[in-house]
C-alpha positions in Angstrom: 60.0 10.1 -21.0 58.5 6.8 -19.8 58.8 3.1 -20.4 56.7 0.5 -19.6 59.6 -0.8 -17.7 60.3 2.1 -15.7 56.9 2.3 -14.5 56.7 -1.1 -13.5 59.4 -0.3 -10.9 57.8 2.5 -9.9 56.6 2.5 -5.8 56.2 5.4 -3.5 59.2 6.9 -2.1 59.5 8.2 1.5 58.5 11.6 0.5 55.4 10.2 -0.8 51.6 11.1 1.2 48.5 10.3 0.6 48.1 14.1 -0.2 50.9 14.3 -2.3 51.4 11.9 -4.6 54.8 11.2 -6.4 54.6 12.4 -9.6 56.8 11.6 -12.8 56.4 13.4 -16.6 56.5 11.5 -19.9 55.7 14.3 -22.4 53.0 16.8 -23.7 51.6 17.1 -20.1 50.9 13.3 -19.3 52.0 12.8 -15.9 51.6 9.4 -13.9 50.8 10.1 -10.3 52.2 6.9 -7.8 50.6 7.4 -4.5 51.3 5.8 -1.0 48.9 3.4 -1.7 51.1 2.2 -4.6 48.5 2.6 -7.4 49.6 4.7 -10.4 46.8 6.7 -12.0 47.0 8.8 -15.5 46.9 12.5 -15.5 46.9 14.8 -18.6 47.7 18.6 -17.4 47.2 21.4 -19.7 46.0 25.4 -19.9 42.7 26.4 -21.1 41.8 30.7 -21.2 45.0 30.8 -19.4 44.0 28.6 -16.0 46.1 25.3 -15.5 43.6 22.7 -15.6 44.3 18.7 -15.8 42.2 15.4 -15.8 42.4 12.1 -14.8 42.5 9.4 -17.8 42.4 6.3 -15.6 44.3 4.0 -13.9 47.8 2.2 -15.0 48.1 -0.8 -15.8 44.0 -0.6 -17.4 45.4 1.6 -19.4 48.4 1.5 -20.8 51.3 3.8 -21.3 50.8 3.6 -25.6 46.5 4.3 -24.8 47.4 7.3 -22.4 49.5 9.0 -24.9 46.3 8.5 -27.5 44.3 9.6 -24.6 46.6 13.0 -23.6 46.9 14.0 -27.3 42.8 13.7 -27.7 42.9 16.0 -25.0 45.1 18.7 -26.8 43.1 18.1 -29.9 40.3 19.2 -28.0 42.3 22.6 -25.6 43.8 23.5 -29.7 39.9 23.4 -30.9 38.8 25.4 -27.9 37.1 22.9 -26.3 37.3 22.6 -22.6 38.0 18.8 -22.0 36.6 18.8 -19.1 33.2 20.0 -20.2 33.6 17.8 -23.0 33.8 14.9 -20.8 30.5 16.1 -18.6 28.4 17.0 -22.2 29.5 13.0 -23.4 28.2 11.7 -20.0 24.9 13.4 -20.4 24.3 12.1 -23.7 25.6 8.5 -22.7 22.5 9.2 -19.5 20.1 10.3 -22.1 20.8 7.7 -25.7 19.6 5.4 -21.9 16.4 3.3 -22.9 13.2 4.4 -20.9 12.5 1.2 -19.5 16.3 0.9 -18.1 15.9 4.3 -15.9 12.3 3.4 -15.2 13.7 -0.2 -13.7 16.4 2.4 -11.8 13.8 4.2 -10.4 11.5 1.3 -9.5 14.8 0.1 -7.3 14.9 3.2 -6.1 11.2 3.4 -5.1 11.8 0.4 -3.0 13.6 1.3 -0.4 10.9 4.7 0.5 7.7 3.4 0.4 5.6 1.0 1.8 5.6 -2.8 0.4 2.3 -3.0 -0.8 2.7 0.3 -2.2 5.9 -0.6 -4.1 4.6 -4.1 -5.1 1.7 -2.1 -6.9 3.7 -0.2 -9.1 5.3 -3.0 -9.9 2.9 -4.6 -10.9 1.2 -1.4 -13.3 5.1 -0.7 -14.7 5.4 -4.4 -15.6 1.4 -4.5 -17.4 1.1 -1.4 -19.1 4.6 0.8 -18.8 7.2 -0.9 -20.2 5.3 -3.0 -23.1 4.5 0.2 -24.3 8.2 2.0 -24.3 10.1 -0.8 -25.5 12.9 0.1 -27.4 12.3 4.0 -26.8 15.0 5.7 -25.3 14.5 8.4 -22.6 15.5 11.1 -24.6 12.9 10.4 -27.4 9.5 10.1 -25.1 6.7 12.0 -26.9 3.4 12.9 -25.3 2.2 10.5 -27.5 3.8 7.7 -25.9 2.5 8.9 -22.9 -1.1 9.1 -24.0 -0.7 5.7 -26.1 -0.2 3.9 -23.0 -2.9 5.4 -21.3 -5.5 4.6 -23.9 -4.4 1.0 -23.8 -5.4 1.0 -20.7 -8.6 2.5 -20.8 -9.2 -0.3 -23.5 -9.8 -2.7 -21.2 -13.8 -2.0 -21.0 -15.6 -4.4 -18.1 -19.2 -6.1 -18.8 -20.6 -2.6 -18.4 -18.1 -0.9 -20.6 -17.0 1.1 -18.4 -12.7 2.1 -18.2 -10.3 1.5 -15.3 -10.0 4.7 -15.3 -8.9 5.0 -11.8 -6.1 2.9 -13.3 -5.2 5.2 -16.1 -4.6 8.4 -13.9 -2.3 6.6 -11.3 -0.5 4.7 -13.8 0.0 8.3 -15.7 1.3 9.6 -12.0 3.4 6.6 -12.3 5.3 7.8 -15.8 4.8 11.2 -14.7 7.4 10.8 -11.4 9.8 9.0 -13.9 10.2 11.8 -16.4 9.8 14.6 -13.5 13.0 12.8 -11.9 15.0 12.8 -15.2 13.9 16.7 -15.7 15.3 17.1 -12.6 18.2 15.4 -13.2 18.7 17.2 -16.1 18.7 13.9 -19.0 15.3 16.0 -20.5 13.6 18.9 -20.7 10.2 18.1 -21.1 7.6 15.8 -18.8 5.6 14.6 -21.3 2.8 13.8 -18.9 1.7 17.1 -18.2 -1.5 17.9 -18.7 -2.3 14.1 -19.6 -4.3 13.2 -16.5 -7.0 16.0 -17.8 -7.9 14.0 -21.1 -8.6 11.1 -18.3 -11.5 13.1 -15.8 -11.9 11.5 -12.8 -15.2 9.0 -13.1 -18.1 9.7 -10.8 -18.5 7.6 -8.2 -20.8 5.0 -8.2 -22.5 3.3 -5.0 -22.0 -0.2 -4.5 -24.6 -2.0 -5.3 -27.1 -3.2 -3.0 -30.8 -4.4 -2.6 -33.7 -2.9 -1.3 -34.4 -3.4 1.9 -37.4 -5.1 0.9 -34.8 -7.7 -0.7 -32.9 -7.7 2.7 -34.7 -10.3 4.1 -34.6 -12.7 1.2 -30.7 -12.0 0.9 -30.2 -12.8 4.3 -32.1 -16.0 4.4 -30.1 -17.3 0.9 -26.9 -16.1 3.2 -28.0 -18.6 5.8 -29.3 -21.1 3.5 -25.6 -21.1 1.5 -24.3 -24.6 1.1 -20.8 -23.2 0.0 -18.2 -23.5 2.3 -18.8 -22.3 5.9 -15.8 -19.9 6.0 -18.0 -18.0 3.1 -21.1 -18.1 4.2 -19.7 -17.0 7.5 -18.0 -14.2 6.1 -21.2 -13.0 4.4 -22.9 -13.1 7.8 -20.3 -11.3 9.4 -20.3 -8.6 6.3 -23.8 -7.6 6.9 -23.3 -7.7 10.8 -20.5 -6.0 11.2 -20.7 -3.8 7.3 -16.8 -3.7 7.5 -15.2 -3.0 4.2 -14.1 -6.3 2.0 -10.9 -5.8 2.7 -11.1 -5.5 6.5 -13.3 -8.4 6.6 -9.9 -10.2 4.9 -6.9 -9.0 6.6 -8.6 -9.8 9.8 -6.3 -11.8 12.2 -7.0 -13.5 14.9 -4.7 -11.4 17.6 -6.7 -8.3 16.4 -10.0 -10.1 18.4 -10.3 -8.6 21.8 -12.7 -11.3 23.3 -13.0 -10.4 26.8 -13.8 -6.5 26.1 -15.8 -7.8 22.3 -13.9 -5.9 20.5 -12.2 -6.0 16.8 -9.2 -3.6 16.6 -9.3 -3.6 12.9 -5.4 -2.3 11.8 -4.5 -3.0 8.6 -2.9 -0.8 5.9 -4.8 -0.4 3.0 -3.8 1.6 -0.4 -6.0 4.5 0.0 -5.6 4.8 3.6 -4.4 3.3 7.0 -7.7 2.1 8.7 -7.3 1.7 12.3 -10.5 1.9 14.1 -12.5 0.1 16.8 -15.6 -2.6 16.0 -17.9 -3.2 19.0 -18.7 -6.9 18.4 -22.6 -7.9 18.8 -23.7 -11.6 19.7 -24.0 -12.5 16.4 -20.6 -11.5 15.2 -19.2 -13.2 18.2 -21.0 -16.0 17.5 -19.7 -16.1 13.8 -15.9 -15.4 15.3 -16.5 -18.4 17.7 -17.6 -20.9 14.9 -14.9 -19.6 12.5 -12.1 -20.4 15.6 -12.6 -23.8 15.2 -11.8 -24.2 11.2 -8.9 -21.2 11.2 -8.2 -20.7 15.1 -4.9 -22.2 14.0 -3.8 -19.8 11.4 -2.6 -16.2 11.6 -5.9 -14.8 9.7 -9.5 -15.2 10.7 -10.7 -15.8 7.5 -8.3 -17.9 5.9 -8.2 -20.2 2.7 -6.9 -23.5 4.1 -6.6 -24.8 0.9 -4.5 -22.1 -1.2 -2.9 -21.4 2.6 -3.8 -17.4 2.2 -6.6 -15.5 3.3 -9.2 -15.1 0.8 -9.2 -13.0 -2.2 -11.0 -10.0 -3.0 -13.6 -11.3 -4.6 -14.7 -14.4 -2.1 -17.7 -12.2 -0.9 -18.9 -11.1 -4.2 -18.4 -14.5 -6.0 -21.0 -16.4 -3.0 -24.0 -13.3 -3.7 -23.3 -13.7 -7.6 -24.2 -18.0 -6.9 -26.7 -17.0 -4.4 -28.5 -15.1 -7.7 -27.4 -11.1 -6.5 -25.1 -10.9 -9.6 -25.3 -7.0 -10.6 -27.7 -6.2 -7.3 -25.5 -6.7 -4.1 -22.4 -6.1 -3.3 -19.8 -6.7 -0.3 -19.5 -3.2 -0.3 -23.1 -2.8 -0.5 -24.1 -3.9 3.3 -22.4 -0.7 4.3 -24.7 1.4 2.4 -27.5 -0.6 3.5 -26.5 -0.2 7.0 -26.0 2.9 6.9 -29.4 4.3 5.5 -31.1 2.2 7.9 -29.2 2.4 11.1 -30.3 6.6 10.8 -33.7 5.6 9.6 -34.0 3.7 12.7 -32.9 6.7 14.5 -29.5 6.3 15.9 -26.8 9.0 16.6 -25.2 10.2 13.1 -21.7 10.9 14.8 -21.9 7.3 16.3 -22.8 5.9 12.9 -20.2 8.0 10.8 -17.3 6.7 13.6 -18.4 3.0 13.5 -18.7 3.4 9.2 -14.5 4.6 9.7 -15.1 7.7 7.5 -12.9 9.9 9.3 -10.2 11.1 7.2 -6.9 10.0 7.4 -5.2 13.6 8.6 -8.2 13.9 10.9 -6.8 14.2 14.5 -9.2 12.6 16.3 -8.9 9.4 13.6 -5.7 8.8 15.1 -6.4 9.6 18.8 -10.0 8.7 19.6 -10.8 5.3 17.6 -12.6 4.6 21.0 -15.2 7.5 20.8 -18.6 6.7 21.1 -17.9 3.6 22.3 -21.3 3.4 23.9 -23.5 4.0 21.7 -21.6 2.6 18.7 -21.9 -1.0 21.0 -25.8 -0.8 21.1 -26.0 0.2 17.4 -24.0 -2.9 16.2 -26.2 -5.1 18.9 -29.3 -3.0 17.2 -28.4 -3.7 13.7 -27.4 -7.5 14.1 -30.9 -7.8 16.2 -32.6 -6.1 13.4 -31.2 -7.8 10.9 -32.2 -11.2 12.2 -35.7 -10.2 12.5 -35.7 -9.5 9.0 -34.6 -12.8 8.3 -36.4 -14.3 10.7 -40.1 -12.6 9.7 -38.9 -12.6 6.6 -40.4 -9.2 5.7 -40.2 -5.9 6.7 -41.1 -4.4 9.7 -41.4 -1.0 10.6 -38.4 0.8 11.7 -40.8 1.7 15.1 -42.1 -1.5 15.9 -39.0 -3.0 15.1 -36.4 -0.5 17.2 -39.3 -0.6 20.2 -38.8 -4.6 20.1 -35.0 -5.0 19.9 -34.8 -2.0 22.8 -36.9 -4.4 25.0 -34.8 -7.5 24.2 -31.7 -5.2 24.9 -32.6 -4.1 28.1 -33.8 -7.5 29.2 -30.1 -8.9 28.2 -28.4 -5.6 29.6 -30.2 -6.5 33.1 -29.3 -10.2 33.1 -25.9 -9.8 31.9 -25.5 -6.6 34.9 -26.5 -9.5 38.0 -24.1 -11.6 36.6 -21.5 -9.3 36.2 -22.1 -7.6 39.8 -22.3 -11.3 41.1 -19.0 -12.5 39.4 -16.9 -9.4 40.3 -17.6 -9.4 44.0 -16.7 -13.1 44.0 -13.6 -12.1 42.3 -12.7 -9.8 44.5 -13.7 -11.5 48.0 -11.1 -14.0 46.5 -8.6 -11.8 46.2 -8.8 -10.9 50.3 -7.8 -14.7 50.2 -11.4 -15.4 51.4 -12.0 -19.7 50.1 -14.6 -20.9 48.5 -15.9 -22.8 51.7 -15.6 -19.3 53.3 -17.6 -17.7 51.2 -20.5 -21.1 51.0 -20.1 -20.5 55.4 -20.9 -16.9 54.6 -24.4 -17.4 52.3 -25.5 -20.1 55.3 -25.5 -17.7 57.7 
């Protein structure tokens, strides 16, 4: 047998290897196993349907030699009931995993989440566990979710009506998904046997989609006048200019940053990554949104963002756009969003190419192939149509009516060609200077050369 005092002595003798242990007997199969490390662990060996079997009860001195023996003779309590104690030991960890609260494996898996998706993925369902999951399975443990729990949660959140009583509804469903990979990981894992959340999402249909709202486009030329007219700050009314120019989404229009600005070609490589998608396209950029980009460079030219709050040092929220058309009187009749409805009716009413408009609108899909690949096609025609449209749109403003799509498409063609031609001599002129220069031909060379 063993004494407290004898194992204190204990330490590995030269036979002793990491894979074989020295091993001493105290009584009723508890064994103390010393290894070449010099820690001594608990064993309790014993024979169940006839096979030798043994388990580990911990480590000595954590526990001691009086709380092994208690330990080894719960074992033989269990071998004499017919219990296996290893099983035993597996079945109490499962229930110790499932008496778990819900909100203490959803925090696990949150963690978890973390480290495989995107941050503004993650930080999103963050944000919906910490609103509308765990205030509403608080104090629920995982074992005890009911499909009404489940559906509880999601009628809280379809609740929360806006002005036109319409549900978040898109809310509801992903925040469902959101439970619904929870439970399916503790299915999996074997802590229940039941995901509660099947079949929820159905009782939540999908709402139809609704256009953003926009005006007429005999309202256009009012709207854009009030735009001009706004005596908000510049970075706003700027931003509602460039909206309508360029009919970028909102949140384009935001993330933009200045490095993203490709001057000398006038281009906007928009890359951002947004929840639904990752929108990387190309924007041809007219005179007019050049303009704008040139005015805003001297209030944020400084700053990482285009369009960028000075005061709350962040770029503007989501609602900066939609806040200046609600002052300007357009509450519940324009939107942001809406200038890319109203461009695009108008840019095919006046006649342009529909694969040109669809590619500068960014509607290609995000598994498309040529969405990754050809962000530059069309290039062409999509520069004259944003030239058209900004052209068009000031003639709106500037007549302030509406002229026919003819009349008006046969006048900014004209203008276009007269600046095409203009800009064409200059260009020519410039680049053989340029390169006359670069045979190391002066300046006073080339003045010698135009006397003659």
């Amino acid at each position: 047998m063993l004494s407290d005092a004898k194992i204190r002595k204990l330490k590995p003798t030269d036979n002793c290897t990491p894979a074989r242990p020295d091993k001493y007997s105290d009584q009723h199969g508890l064994q103390l196993l010393v290894r070449s490390s010099g820690t001594k662990t608990w064993i309790s060996a014993y024979r169940f349907d006839g096979k030798q079997q043994k388990t580990t009860l911990g480590a000595y001195p954590q526990i001691s030699l009086a709380e092994a023996r208690i330990a080894n003779s719960d074992i033989k309590a269990l071998v004499t009931s017919g219990i296996n104690p290893k099983n035993k030991k597996r079945q109490d960890k499962l229930a110790n995993e499932q008496a778990k609260m819900f909100n203490d494996y959803a925090l696990e898996w949150l963690d978890e989440r973390e480290r495989n998706v995107k941050p503004r993925t993650y930080q999103q369902d963050y944000n919906r566990m910490h609103k509308d999951v765990l205030p509403r399975f608080e104090g629920i443990t995982l074992k005890d979710v009911k499909f009404e729990d489940c559906k509880f949660m999601a009628d809280q959140i379809e609740s929360r009506t806006n002005n036109e009583g319409s549900s978040p509804r898109e809310v509801t469903r992903r925040t469902i998904d959101l439970v619904g990979n929870i439970l399916r990981r503790a299915k999996r894992e074997r802590l229940i046997e039941i995901n509660h959340t099947e079949g929820l999402k159905e009782l939540y249909p999908k709402a139809k989609t609704k256009h953003m709202k926009h005006v007429e486009l005999s309202e256009l030329p009012k709207l854009l006048q009030d735009i001009e007219g706004y005596h908000g700050h510049d970075q706003t009314r700027l931003g509602m200019k460039f909206l309508a120019y360029s009919f970028c989404r909102t949140i384009e229009l935001r993330m933009m940053k200045w490095e993203h600005i490709d001057f000398p070609n006038r281009l906007w490589r928009v890359d951002i990554d947004n929840l639904k998608i990752a929108r990387k396209h190309v924007v041809p950029l007219s005179d007019q949104m050049l303009a704008v980009l040139k005015e805003m460079k001297s209030i944020t030219g400084q700053y990482e963002y285009v369009f960028y709050h000075t005061g709350m040092h962040q770029p503007y929220s989501e609602e900066f756009i939609n806040n200046a058309l609600d002052i300007l009187g357009y509450a519940g009749k324009q939107t942001g969003h809406g200038f890319r409805h109203i461009a695009s009716t108008n840019l095919n009413e006046l006649g342009y190419m529909g694969d040109a408009i669809e590619k500068q609108m960014a509607h290609d899909k995000k598994s498309s192939i040529r969405a990754v690949y050809n962000h530059a096609q069309h290039l062409e025609e999509r520069r004259k149509i944003m030239q058209v449209w900004a052209d068009f749109l000031d003639l709106l403003r500037d007549k302030g009516e509406v002229v026919d799509f003819q009349t008006a498409r046969q006048q900014i063609e004209k203008s276009l060609n007269s600046k095409h031609s203009s800009s064409l001599h200059s260009a020519d002129t410039q680049e053989l200077v340029e390169v006359l220069r670069n045979k190391g031909i002066t300046m006073d060379d080339l003045k010698n050369m135009l006397k003659n």
